[in-house]
C-alpha positions, 0 to 999 in steps of 0.5 A: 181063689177057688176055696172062696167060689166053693163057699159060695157054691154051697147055700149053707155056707153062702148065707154064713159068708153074706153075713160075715160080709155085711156084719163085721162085727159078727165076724169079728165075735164069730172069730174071736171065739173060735180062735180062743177056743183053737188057742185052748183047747186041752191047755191045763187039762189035769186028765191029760197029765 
């Protein structure tokens, strides 16, 4: 895909894809957290009510 040649286009972002390739498991963290984060983000936020 092209979006994927663009990530290795860039340095800044082909450093963070060779690590996710060589390190599940910091993908794996690295996206459980951004998940949790899209999942929650202003869930039960009293300022907002």
């Amino acid at each position: 895909m092209d979006t994927d040649l663009a990530l290795l286009a860039a340095p800044e972002l082909k450093e963070a894809v060779q690590l996710f390739a060589s390190e599940d498991n910091v993908f794996k963290h690295v996206f459980s957290s951004a998940w949790a984060k899209v999942m929650t983000a202003d869930h039960f936020n009293a300022s907002s009510y």
